[in-house]
C-alpha positions as a LaTeX table, in Angstrom:
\begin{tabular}{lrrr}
\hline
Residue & $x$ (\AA) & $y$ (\AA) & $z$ (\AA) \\
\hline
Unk1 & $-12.11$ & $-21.76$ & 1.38 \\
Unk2 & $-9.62$ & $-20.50$ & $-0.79$ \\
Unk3 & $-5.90$ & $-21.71$ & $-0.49$ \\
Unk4 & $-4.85$ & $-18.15$ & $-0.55$ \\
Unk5 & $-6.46$ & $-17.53$ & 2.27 \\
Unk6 & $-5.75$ & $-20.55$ & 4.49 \\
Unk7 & $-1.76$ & $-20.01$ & 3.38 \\
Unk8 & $-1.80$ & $-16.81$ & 5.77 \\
Unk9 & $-4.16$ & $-18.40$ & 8.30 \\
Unk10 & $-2.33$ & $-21.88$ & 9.03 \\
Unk11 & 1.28 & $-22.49$ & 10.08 \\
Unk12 & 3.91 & $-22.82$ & 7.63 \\
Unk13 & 5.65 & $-25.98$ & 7.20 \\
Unk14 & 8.51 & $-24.31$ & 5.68 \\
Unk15 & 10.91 & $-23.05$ & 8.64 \\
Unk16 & 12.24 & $-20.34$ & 5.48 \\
Unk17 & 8.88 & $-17.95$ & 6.24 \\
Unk18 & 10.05 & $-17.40$ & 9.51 \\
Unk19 & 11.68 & $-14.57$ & 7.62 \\
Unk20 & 8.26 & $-13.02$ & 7.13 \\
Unk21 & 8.02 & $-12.08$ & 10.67 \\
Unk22 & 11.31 & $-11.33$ & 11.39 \\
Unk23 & 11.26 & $-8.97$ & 8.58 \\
Unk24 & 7.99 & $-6.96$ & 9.04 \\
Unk25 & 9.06 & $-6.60$ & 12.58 \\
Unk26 & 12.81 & $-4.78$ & 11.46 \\
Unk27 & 10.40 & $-2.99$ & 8.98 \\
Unk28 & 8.20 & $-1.68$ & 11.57 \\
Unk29 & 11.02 & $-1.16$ & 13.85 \\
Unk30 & 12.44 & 1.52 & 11.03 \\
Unk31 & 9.01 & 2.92 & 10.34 \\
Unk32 & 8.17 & 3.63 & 14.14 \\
Unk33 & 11.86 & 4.24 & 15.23 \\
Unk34 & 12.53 & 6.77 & 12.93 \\
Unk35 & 13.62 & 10.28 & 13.68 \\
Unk36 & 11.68 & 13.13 & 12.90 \\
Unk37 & 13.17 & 15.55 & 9.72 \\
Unk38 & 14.65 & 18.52 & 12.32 \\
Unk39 & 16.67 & 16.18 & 14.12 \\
Unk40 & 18.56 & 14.47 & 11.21 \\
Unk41 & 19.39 & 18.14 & 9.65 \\
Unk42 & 20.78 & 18.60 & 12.97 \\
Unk43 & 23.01 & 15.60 & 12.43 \\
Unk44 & 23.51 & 16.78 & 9.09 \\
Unk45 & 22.27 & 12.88 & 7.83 \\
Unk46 & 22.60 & 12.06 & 4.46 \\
Unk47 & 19.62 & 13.98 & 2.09 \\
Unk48 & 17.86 & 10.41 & 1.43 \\
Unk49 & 17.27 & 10.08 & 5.12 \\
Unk50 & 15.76 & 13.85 & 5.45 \\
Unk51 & 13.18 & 13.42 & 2.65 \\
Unk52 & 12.12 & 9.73 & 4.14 \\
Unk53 & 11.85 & 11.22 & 7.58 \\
Unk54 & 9.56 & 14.52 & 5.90 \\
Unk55 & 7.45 & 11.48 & 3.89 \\
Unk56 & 7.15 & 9.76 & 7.07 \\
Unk57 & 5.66 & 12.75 & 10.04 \\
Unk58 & 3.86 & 14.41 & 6.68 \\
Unk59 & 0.71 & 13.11 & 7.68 \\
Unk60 & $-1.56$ & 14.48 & 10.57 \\
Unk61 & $-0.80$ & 13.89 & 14.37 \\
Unk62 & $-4.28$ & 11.66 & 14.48 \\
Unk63 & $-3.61$ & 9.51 & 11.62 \\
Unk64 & $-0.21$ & 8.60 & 12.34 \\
Unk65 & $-1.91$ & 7.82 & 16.23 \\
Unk66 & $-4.30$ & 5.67 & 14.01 \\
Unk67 & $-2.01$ & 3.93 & 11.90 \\
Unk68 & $-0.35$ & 2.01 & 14.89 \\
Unk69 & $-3.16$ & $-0.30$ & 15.64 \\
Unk70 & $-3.11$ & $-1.98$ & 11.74 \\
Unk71 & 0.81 & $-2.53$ & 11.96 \\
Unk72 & 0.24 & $-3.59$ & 15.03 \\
Unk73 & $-1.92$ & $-6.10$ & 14.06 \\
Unk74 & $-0.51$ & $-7.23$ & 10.99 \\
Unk75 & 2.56 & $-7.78$ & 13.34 \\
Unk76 & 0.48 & $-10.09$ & 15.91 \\
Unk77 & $-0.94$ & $-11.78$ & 13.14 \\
Unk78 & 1.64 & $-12.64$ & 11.26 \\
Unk79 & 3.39 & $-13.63$ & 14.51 \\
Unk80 & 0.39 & $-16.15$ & 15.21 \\
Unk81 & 0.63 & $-17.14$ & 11.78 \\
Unk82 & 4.24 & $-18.56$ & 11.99 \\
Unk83 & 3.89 & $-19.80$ & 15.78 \\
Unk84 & 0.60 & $-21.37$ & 15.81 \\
Unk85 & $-3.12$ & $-20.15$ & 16.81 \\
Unk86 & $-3.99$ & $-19.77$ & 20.33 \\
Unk87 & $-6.21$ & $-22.88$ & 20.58 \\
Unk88 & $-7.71$ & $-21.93$ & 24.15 \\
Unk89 & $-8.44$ & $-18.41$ & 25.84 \\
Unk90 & $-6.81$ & $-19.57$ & 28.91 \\
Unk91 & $-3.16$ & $-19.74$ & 27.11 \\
Unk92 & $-3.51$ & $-16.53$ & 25.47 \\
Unk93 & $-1.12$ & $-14.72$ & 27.38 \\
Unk94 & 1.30 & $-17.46$ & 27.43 \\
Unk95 & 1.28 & $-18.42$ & 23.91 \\
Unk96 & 4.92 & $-17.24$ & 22.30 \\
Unk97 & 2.93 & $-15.02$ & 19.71 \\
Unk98 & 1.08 & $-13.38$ & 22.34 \\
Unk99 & 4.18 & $-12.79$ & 24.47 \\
Unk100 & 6.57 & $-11.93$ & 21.46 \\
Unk101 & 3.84 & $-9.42$ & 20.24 \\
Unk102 & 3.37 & $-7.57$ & 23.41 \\
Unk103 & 6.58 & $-6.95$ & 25.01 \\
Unk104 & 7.68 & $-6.03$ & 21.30 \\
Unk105 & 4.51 & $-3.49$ & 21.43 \\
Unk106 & 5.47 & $-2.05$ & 24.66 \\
Unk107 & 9.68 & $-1.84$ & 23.53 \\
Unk108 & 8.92 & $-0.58$ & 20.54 \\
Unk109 & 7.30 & 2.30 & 22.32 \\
Unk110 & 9.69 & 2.66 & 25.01 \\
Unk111 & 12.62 & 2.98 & 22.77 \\
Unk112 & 11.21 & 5.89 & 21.55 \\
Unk113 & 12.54 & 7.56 & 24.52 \\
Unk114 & 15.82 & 7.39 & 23.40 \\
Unk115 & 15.47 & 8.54 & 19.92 \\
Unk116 & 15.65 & 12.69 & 19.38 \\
Unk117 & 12.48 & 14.44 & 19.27 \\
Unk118 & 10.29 & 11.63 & 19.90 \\
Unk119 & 8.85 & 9.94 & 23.28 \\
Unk120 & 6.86 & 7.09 & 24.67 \\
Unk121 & 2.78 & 8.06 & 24.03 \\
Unk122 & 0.41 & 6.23 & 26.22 \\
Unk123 & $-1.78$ & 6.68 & 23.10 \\
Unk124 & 0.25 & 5.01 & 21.05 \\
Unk125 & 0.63 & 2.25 & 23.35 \\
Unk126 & $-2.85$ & 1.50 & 23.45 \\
Unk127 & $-3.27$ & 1.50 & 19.80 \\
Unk128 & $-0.73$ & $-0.90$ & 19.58 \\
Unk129 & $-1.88$ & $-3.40$ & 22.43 \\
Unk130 & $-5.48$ & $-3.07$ & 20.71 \\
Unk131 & $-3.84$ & $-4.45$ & 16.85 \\
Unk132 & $-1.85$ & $-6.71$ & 18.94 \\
Unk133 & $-4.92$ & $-8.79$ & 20.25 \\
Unk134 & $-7.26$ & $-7.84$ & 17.61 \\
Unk135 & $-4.59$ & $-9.64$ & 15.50 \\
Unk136 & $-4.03$ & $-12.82$ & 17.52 \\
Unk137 & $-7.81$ & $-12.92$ & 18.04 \\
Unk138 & $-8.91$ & $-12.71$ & 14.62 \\
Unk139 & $-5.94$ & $-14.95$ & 13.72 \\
Unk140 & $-7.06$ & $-17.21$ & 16.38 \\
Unk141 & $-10.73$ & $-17.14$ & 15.42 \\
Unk142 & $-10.07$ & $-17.95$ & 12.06 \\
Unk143 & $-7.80$ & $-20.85$ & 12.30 \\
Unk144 & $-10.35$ & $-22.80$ & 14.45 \\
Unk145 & $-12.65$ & $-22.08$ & 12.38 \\
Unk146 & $-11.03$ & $-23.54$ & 9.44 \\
Unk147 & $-9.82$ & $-26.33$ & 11.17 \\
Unk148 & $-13.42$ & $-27.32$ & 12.32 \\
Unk149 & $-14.57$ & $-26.53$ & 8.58 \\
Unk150 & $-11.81$ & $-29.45$ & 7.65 \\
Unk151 & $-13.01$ & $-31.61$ & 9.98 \\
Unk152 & $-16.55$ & $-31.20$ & 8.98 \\
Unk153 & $-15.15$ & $-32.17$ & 5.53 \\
Unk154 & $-13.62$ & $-35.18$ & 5.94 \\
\hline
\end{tabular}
């Protein structure tokens, strides 16, 4: 397999692309946490912030419903990626990347609540539980898979 490839499928030695993570998650954080365009006019925000916001909710209601469970994902992945693959179903849950993507799915959500205009969606929710374990699986899935490729190999 390519080395491309099994650089974003096995663990970093390098603790430095733990910023990675850290950063698509404050990325995503922005992206999901933003308010809507009527709500910074009414805080008269700065003109940059307006336009972003307009760029942002200019999409339609199903697509933007949509687009949570590939961020989501990439998030779980890249998560797994820097933690470790889950090597057995049984520690799933209890694997860090599994807990650190979840309870960020479900915050990320709820903090919507407390941003103007916006609110918690169940639907959203879902979408981004579904990336969440679609992206540790697949992560997962393809790390053992490797790894048994390797041993094969040697």
């Amino acid at each position: 397999m390519n080395s491309i490839y099994q650089f974003w499928i096995r663990k970093p030695k390098e603790k430095l692309w733990l910023i990675v993570p850290i950063s698509y998650t404050l990325f995503l954080q922005i992206l999901t946490g933003f308010p809507k365009p009527d709500s910074l006019k009414n805080l008269d925000a700065n003109e940059l912030f307006v336009r972003f916001s307009e760029e942002l909710f200019d999409y339609p209601f199903w697509l933007q419903d949509l687009s949570h469970f590939p961020l989501f994902f990439t998030l779980a992945w890249l998560w797994s990626w820097q933690l470790g693959c889950i090597e057995k179903i049984s520690k799933f849950f209890i694997h860090p990347a599994s807990l650190f993507s979840c309870f960020y799915a479900v915050a990320n959500e709820m903090v919507q609540a407390f941003i103007p205009d916006r609110f918690p969606s169940p639907g959203d929710l879902i979408m981004n539980l579904a990336g969440v374990l679609f992206g540790l699986a697949s992560h997962s899935y393809l790390s053992l898979r490797i790894n048994k490729q390797s041993l094969r190999e040697n």
